[in-house]
MDAnalysis code that builds the backbone (N, CA, C; Angstrom):
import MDAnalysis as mda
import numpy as np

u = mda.Universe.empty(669, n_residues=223, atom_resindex=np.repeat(np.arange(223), 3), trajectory=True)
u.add_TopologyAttr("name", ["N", "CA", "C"] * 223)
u.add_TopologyAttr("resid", np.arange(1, 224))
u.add_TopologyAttr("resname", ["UNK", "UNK", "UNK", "UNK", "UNK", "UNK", "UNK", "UNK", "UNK", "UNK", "UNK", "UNK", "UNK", "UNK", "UNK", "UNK", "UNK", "UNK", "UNK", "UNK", "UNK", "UNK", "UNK", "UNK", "UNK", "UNK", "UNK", "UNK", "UNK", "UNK", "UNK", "UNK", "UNK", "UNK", "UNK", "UNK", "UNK", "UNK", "UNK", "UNK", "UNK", "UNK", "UNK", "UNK", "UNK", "UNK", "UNK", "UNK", "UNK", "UNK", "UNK", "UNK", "UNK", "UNK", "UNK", "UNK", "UNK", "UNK", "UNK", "UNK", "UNK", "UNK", "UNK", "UNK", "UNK", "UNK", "UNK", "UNK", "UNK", "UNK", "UNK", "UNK", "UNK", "UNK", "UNK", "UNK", "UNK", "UNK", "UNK", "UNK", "UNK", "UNK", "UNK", "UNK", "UNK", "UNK", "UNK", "UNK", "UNK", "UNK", "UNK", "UNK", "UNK", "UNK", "UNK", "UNK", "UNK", "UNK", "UNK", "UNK", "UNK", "UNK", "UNK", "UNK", "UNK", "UNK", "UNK", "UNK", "UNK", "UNK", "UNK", "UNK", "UNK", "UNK", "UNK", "UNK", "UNK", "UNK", "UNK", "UNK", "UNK", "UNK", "UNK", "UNK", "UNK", "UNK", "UNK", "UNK", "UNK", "UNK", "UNK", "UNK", "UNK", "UNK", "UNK", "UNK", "UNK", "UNK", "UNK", "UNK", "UNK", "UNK", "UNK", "UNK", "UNK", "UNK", "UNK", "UNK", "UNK", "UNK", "UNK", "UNK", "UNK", "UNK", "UNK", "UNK", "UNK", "UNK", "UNK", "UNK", "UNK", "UNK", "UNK", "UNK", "UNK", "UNK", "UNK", "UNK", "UNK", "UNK", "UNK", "UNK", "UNK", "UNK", "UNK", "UNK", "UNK", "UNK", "UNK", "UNK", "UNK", "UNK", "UNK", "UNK", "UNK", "UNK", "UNK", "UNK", "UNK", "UNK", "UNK", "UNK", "UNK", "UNK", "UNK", "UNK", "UNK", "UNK", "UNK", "UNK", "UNK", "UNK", "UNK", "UNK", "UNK", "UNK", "UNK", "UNK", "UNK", "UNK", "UNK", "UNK", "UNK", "UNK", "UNK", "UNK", "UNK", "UNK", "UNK", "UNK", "UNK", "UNK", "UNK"])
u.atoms.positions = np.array([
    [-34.883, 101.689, -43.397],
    [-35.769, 100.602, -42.916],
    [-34.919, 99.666, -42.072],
    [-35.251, 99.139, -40.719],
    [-34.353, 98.310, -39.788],
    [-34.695, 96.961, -40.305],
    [-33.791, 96.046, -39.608],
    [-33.480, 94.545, -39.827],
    [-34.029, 94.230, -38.466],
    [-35.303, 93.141, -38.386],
    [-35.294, 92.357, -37.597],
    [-34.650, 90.854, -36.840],
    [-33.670, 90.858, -35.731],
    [-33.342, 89.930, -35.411],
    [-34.462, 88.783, -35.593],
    [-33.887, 87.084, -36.019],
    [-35.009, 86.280, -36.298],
    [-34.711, 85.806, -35.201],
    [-35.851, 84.896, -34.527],
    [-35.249, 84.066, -32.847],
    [-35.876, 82.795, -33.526],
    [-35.908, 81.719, -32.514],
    [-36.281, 80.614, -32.412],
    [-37.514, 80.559, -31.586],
    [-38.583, 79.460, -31.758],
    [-39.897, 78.797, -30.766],
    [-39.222, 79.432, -29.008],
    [-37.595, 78.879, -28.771],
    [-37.741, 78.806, -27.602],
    [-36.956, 80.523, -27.100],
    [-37.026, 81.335, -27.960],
    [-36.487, 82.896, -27.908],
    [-35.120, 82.794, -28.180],
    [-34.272, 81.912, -28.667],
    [-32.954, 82.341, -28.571],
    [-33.079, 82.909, -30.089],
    [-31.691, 83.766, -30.475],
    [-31.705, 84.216, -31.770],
    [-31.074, 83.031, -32.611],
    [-31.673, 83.399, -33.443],
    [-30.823, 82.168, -34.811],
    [-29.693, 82.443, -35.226],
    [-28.778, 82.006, -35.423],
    [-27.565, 81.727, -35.856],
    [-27.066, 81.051, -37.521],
    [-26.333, 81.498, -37.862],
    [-26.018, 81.551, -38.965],
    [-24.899, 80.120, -39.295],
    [-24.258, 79.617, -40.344],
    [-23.268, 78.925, -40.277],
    [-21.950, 79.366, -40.307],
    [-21.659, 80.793, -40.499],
    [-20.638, 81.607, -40.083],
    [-20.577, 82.436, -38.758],
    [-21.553, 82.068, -37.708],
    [-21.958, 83.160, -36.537],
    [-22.085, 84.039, -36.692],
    [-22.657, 84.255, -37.550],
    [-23.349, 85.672, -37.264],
    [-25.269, 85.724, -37.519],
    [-25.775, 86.431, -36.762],
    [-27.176, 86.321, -36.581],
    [-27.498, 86.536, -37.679],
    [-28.924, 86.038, -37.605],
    [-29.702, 86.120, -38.805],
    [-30.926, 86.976, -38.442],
    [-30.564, 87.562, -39.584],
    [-32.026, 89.151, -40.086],
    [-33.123, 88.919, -40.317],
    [-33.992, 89.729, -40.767],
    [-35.413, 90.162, -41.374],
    [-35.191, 91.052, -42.055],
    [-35.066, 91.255, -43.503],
    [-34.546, 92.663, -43.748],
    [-35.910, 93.260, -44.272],
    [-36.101, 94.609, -44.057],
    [-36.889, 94.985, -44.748],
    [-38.239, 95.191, -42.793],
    [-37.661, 95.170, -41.796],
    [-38.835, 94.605, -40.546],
    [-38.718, 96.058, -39.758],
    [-40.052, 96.823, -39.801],
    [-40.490, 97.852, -39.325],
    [-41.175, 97.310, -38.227],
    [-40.793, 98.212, -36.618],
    [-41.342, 97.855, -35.366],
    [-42.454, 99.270, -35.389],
    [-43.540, 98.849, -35.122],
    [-44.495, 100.193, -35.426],
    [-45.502, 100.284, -33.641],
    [-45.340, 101.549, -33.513],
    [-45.999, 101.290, -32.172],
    [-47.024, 102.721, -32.365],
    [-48.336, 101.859, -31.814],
    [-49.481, 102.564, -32.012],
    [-50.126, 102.976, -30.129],
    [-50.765, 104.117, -30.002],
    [-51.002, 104.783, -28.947],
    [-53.003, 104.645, -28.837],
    [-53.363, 103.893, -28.313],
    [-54.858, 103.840, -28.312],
    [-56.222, 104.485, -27.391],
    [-57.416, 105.085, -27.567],
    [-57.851, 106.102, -26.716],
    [-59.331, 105.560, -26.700],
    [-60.161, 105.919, -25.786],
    [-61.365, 105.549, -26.189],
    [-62.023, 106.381, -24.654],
    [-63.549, 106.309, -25.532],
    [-64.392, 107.252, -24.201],
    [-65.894, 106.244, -24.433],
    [-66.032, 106.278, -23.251],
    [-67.715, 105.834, -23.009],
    [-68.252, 106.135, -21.811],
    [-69.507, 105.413, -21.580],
    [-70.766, 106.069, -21.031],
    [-71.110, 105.027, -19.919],
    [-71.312, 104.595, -19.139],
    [-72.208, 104.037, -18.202],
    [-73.736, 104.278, -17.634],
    [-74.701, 103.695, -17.664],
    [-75.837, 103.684, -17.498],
    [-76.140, 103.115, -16.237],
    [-76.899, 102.906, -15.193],
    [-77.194, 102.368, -14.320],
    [-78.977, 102.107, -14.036],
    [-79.417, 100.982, -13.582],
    [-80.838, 100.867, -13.746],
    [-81.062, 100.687, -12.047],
    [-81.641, 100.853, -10.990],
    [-81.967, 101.035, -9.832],
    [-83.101, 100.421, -9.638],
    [-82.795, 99.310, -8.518],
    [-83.999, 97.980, -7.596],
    [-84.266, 98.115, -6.460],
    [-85.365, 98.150, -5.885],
    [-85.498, 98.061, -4.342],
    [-86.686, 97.041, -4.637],
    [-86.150, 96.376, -3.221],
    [-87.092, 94.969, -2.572],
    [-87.498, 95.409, -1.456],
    [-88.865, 95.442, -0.552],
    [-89.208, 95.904, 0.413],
    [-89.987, 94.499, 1.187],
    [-89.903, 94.173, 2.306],
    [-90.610, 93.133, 3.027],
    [-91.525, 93.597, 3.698],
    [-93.082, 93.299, 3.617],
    [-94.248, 93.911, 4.158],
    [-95.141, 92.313, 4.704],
    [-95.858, 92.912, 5.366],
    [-97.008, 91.587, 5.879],
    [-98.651, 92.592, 5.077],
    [-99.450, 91.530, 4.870],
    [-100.588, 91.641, 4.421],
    [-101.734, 90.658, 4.901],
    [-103.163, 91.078, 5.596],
    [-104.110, 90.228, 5.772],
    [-105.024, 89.390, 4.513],
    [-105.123, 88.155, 4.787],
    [-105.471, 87.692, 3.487],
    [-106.634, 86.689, 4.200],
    [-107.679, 86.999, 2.976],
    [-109.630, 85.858, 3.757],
    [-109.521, 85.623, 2.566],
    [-110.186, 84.142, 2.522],
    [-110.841, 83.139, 1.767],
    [-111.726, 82.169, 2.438],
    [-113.106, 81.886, 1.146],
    [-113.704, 81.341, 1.191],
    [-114.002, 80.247, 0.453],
    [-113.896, 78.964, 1.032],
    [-114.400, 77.763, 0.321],
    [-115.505, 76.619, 0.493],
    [-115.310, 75.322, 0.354],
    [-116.865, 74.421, 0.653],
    [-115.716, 73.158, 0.494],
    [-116.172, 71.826, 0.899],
    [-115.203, 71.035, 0.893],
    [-116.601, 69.525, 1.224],
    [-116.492, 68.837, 0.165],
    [-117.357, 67.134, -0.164],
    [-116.780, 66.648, 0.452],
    [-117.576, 65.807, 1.336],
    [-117.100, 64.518, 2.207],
    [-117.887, 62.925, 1.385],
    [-117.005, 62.240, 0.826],
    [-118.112, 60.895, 0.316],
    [-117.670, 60.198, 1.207],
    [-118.987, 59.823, 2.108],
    [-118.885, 58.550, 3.203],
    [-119.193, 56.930, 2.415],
    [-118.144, 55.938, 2.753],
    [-118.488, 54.893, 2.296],
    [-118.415, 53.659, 3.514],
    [-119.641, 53.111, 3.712],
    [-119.930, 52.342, 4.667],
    [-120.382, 50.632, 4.532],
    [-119.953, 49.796, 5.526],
    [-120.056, 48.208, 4.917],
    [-121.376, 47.914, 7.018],
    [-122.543, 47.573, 6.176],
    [-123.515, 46.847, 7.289],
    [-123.392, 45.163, 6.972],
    [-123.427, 44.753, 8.382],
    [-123.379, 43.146, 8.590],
    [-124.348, 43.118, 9.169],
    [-125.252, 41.812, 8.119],
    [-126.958, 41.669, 8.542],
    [-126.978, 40.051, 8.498],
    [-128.201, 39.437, 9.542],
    [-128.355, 38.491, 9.654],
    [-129.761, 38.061, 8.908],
    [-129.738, 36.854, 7.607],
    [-130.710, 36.853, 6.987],
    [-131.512, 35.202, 7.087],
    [-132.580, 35.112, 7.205],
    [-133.144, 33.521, 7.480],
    [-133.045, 33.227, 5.686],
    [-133.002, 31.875, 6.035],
    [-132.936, 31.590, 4.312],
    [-133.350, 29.851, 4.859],
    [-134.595, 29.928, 3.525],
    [-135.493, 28.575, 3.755],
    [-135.532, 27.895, 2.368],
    [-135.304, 26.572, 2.516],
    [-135.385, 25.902, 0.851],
    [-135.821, 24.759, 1.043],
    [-136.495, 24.159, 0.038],
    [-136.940, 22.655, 0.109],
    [-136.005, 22.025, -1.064],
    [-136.412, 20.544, -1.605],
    [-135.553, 20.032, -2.909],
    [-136.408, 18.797, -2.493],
    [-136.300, 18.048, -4.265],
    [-136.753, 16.493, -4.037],
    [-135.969, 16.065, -4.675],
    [-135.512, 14.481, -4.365],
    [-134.083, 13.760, -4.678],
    [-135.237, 12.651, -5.259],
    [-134.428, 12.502, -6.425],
    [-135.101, 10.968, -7.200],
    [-133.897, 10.247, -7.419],
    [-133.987, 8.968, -7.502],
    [-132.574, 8.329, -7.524],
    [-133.280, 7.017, -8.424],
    [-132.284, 6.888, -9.739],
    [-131.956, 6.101, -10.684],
    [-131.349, 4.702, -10.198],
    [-131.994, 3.377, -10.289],
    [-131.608, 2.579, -9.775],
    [-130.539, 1.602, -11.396],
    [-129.676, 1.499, -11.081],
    [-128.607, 0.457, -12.463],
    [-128.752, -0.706, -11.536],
    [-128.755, -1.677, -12.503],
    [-128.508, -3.238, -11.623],
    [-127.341, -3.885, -12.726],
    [-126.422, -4.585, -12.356],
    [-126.141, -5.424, -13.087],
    [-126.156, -6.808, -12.520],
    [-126.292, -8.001, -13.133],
    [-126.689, -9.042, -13.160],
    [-125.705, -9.744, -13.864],
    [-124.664, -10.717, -13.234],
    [-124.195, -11.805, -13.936],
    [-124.794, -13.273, -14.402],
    [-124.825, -13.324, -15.639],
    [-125.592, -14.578, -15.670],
    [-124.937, -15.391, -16.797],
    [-125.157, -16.808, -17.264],
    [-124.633, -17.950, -17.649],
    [-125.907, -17.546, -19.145],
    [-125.273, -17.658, -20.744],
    [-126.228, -17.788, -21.323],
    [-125.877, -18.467, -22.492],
    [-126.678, -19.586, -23.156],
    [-125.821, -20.208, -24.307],
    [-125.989, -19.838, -25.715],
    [-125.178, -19.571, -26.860],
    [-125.256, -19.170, -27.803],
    [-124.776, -20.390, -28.669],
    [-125.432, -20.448, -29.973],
    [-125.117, -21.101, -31.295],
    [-124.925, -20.381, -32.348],
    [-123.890, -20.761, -33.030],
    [-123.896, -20.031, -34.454],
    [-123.519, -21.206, -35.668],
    [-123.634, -20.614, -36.649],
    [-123.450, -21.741, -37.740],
    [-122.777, -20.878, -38.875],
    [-121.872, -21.458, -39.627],
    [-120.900, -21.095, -40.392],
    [-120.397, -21.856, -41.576],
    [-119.564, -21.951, -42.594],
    [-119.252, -22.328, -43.573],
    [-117.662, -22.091, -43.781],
    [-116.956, -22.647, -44.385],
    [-115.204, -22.522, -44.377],
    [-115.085, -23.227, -46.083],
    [-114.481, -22.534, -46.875],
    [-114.261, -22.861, -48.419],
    [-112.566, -23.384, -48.080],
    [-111.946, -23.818, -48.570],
    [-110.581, -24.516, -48.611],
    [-110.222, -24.890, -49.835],
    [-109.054, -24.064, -50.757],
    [-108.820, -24.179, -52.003],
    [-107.722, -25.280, -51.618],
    [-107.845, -26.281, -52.142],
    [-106.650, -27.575, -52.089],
    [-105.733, -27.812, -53.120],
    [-104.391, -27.568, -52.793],
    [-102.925, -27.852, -53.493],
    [-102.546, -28.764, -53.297],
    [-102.431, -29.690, -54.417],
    [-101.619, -30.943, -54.167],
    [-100.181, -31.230, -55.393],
    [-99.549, -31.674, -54.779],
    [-98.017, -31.354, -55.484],
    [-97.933, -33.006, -55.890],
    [-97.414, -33.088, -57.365],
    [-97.345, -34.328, -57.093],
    [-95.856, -34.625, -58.527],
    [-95.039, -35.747, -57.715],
    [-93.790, -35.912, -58.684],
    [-94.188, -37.118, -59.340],
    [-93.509, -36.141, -60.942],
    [-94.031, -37.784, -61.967],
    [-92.733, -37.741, -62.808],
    [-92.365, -38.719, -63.108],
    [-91.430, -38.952, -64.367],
    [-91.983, -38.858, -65.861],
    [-91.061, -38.031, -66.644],
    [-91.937, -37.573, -68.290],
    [-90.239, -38.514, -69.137],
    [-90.974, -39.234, -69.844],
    [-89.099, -39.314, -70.663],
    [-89.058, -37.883, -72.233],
    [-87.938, -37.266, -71.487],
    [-87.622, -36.440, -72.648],
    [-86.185, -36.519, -74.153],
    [-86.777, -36.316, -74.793],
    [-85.442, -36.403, -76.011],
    [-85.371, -35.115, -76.340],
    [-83.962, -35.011, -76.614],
    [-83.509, -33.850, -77.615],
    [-82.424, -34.232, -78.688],
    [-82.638, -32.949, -79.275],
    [-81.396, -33.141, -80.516],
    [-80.508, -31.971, -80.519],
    [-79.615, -31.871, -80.687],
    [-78.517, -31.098, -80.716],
    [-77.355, -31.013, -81.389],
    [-76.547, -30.360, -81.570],
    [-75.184, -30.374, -82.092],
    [-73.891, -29.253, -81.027],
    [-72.725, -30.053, -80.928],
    [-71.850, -29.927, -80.752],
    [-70.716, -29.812, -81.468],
    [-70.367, -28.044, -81.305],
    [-68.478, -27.901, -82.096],
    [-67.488, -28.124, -81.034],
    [-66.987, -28.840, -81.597],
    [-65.801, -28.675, -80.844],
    [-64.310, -28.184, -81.186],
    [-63.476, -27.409, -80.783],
    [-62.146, -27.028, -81.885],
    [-61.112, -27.695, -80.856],
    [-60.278, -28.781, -81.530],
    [-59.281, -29.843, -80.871],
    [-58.137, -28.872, -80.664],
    [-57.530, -29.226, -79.224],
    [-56.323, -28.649, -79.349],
    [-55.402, -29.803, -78.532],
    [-53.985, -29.761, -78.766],
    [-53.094, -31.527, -78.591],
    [-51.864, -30.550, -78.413],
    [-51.382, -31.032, -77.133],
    [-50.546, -30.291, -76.327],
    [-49.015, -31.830, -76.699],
    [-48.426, -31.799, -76.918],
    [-47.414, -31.978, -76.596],
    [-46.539, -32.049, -75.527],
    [-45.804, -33.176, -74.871],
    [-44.795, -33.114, -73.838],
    [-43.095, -33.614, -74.636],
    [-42.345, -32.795, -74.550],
    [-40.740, -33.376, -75.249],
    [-39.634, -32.850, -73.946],
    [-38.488, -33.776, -74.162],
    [-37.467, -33.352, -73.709],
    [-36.597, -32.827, -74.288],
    [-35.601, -31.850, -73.251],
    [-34.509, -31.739, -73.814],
    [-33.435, -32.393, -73.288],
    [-32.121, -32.573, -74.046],
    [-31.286, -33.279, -73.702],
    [-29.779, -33.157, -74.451],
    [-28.977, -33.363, -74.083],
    [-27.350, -32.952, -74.226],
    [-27.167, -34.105, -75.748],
    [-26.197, -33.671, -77.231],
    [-26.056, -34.562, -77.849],
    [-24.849, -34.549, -78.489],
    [-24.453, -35.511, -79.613],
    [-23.469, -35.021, -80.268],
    [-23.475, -35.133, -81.801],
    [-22.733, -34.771, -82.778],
    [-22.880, -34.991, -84.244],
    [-21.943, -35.000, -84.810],
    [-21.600, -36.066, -85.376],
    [-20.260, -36.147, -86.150],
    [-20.296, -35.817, -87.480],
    [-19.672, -35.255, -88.258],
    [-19.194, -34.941, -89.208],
    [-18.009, -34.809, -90.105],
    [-18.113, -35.780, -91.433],
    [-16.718, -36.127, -92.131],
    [-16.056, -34.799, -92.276],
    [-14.755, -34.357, -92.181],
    [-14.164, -33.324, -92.920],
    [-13.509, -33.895, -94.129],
    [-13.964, -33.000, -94.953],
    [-13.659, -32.344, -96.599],
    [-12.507, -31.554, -96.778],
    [-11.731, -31.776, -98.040],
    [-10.480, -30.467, -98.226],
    [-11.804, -29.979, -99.140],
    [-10.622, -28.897, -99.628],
    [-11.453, -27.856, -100.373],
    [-11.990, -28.150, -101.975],
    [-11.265, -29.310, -102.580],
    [-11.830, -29.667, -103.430],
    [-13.035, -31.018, -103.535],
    [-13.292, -31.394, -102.412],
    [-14.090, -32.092, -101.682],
    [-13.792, -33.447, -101.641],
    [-12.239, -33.779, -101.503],
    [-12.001, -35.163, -100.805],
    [-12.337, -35.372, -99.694],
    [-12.331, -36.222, -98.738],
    [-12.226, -36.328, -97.566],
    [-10.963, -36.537, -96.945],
    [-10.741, -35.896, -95.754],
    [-9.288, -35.947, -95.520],
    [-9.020, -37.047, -94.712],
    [-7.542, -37.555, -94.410],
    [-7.746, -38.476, -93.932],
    [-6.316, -38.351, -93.005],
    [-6.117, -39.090, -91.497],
    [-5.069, -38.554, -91.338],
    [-3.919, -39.296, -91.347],
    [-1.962, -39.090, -90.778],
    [-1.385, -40.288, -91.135],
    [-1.200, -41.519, -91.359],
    [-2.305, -41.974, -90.231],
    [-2.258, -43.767, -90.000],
    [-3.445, -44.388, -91.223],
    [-4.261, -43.410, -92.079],
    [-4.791, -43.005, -92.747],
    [-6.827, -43.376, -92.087],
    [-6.891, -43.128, -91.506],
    [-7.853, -42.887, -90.908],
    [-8.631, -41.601, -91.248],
    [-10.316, -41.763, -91.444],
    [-11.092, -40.832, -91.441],
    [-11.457, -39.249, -90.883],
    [-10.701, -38.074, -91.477],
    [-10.555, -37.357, -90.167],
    [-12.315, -36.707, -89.975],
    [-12.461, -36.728, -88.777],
    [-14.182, -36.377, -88.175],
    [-13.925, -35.493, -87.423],
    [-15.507, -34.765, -87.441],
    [-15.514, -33.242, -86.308],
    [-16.729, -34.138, -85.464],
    [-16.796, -33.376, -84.479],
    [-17.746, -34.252, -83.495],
    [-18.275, -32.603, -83.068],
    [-19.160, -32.321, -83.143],
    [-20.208, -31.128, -82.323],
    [-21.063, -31.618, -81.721],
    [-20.929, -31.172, -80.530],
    [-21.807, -30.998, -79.181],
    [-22.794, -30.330, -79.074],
    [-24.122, -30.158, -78.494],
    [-24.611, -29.880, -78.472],
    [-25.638, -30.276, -76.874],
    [-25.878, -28.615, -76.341],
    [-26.866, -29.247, -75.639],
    [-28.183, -28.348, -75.259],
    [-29.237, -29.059, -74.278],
    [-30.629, -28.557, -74.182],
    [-31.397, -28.338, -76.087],
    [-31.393, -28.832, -76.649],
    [-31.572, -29.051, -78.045],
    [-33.373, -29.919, -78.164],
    [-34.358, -29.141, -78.885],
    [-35.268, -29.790, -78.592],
    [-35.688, -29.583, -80.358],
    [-36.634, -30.432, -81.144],
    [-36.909, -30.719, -82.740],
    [-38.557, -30.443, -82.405],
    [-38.972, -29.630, -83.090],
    [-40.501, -29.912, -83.213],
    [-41.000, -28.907, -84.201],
    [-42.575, -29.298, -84.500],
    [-42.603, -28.760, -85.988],
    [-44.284, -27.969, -85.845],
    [-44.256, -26.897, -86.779],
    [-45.224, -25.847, -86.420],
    [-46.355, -26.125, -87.282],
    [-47.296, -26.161, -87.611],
    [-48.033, -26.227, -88.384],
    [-49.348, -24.479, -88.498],
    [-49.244, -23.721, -89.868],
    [-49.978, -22.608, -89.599],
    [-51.424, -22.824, -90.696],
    [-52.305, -21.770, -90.306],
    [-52.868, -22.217, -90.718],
    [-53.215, -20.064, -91.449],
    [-52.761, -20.324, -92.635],
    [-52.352, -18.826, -93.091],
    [-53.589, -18.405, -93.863],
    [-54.333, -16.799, -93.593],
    [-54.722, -15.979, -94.323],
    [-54.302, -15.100, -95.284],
    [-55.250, -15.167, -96.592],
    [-54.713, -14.290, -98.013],
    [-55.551, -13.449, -97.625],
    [-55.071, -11.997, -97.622],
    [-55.648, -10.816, -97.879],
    [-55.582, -10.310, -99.285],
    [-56.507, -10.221, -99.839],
    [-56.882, -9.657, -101.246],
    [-56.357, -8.254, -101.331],
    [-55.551, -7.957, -101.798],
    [-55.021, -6.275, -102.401],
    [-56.757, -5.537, -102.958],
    [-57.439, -4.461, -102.313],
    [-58.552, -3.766, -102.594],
    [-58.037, -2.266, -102.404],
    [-58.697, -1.505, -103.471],
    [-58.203, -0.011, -103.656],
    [-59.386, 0.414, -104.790],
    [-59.462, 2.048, -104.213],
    [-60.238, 2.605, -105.215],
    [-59.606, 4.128, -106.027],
    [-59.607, 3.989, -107.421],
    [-58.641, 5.406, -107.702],
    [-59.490, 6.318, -108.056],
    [-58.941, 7.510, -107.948],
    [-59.845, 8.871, -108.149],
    [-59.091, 9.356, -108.938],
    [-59.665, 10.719, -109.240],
    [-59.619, 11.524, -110.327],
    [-59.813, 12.846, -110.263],
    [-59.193, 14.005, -110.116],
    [-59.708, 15.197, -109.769],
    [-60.024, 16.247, -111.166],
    [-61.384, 16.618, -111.187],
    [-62.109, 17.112, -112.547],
    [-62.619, 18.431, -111.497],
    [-62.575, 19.598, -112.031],
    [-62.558, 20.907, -111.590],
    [-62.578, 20.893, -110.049],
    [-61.855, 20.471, -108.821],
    [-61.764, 20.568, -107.943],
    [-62.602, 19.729, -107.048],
    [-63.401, 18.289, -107.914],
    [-63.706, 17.563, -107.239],
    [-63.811, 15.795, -107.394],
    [-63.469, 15.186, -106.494],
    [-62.428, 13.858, -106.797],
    [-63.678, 12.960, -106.969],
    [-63.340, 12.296, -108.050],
    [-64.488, 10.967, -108.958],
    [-64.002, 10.016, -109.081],
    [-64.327, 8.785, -108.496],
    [-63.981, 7.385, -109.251],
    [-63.873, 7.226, -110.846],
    [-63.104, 6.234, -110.635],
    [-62.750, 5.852, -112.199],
    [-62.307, 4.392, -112.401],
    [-62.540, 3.484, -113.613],
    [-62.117, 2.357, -113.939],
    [-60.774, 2.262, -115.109],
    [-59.891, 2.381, -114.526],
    [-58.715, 2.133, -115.366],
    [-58.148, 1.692, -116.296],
    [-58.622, 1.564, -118.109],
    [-58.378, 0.349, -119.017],
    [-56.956, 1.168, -119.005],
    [-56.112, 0.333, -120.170],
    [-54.649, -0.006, -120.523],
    [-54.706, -0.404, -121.931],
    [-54.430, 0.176, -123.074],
    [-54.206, -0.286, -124.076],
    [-52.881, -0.689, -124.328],
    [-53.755, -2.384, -124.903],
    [-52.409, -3.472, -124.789],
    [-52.233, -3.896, -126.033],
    [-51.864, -3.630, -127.279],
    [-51.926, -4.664, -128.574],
    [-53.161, -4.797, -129.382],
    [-53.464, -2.710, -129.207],
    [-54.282, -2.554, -129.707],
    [-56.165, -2.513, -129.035],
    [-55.398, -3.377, -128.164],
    [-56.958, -3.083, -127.231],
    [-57.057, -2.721, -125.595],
    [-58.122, -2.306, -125.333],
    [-58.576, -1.943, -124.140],
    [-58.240, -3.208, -123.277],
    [-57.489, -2.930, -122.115],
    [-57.841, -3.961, -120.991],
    [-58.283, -3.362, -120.224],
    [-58.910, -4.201, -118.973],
    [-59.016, -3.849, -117.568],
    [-58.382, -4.964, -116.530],
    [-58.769, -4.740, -115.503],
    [-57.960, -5.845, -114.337],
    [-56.568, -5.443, -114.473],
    [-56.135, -4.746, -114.179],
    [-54.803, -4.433, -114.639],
    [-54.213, -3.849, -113.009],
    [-53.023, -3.810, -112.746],
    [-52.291, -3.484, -111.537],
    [-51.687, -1.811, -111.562],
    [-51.892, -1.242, -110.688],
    [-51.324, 0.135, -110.771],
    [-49.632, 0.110, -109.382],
    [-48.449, 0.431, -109.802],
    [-47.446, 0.721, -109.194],
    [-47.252, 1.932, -108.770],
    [-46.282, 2.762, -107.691],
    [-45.907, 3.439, -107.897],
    [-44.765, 3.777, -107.445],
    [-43.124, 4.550, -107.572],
    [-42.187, 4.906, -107.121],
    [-42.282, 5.356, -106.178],
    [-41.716, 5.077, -104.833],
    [-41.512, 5.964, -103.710],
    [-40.699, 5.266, -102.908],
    [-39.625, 6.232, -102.612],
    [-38.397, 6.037, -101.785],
    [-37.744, 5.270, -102.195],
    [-37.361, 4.994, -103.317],
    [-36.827, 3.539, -103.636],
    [-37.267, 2.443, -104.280],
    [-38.698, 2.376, -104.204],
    [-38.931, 1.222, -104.367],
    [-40.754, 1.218, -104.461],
    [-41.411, -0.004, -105.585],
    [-42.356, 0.029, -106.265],
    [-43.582, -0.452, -105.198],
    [-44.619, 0.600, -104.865],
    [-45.342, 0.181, -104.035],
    [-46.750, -0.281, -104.845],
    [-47.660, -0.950, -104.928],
    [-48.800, -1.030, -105.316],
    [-49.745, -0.058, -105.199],
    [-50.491, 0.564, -105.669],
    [-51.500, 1.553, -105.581],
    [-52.932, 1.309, -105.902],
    [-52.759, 0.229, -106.919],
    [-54.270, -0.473, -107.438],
    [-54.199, -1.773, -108.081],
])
């Protein structure tokens, strides 16, 4: 069985990466010898040019359409009546008589003497004006067992403090008691009930009594 050389689109042979061409192996060139017989038929036309006499008979409508110009007398009478309008300017005097109603407003200023009674709060308020001002303050010194000291020439010994922008004034409040209010509960199968708290004291029931409790340190009120 032969090897077909492979070529390329543009006919060259292909080439290998060692040069040497590249095959088809296995490529049989087969050449075939072809024969054939047939028949022809032919079909045969003739055209011949001749003259021939030819009669006919027909009939053929003429519609005539025609316009006459005639001269005609024509006689009429008519009667005209005519509507006479006049107008007339003239001077004529009229009277009429009438009536007019007039609702009358009259405004009038009067003096009424009025009294009332009433009451007035009033809440005082008193502002104050003070200065300030630079001062000083003397003060005996003391030893430690509380003589007074005194110094060589034996004189009083004194501290003198200064002081300044120094102003005295006095507040007056006017204070609210808030009442301690609380309510304690009680939890009885999973649901919380008021309760009044006695304390047996010396044998008996009290009430009014104060409830404390520890937290963080220190005793807070609870009831």
């Amino acid at each position: 069985m032969a090897n077909g050389y492979r070529i390329s689109e543009s006919g060259d042979f292909r080439i290998s990466e060692d040069g040497s061409s590249r095959l088809t192996e296995g490529f049989n060139l087969v050449e075939i010898t072809l024969s054939a017989t047939g028949s022809v038929a032919s079909v045969g036309g003739l055209t011949t040019g001749g003259s021939a006499d030819l009669a006919a008979t027909g009939s053929k409508v003429v519609a005539g359409a025609g316009t006459l110009l005639g001269v005609v007398d024509v006689s009429a009478s008519t009667t005209l009546t005519a509507s006479a309008i006049i107008t007339i300017l003239a001077n004529s005097a009229m009277t009429a008589s009438g009536t007019q109603s007039a609702d009358s407003i009259r405004i009038r200023y009067g003096v009424s003497p009025l009294s009332a009674t009433g009451s007035q709060v009033a809440a005082a308020e008193k502002t104050l004006f003070g200065k300030f001002q630079t001062g000083a303050v003397e003060f005996t010194r003391i030893l430690e067992n509380g003589d007074t000291r005194h110094t060589e020439a034996g004189d009083t010994r004194v501290s003198i403090n200064t002081f300044g922008n120094v102003g005295e004034g006095h507040i007056l409040t006017d204070q609210t008691k808030t009442l301690f209010t609380s309510q304690p509960y009680y939890n009885d199968e999973d649901t919380w009930k008021t309760f009044v708290p006695y304390v047996k004291h010396n044998g008996s029931w009290i009430t009014n009594i104060k409830i404390y409790k520890h937290t963080n340190g220190a005793w807070k009120r609870s009831y």
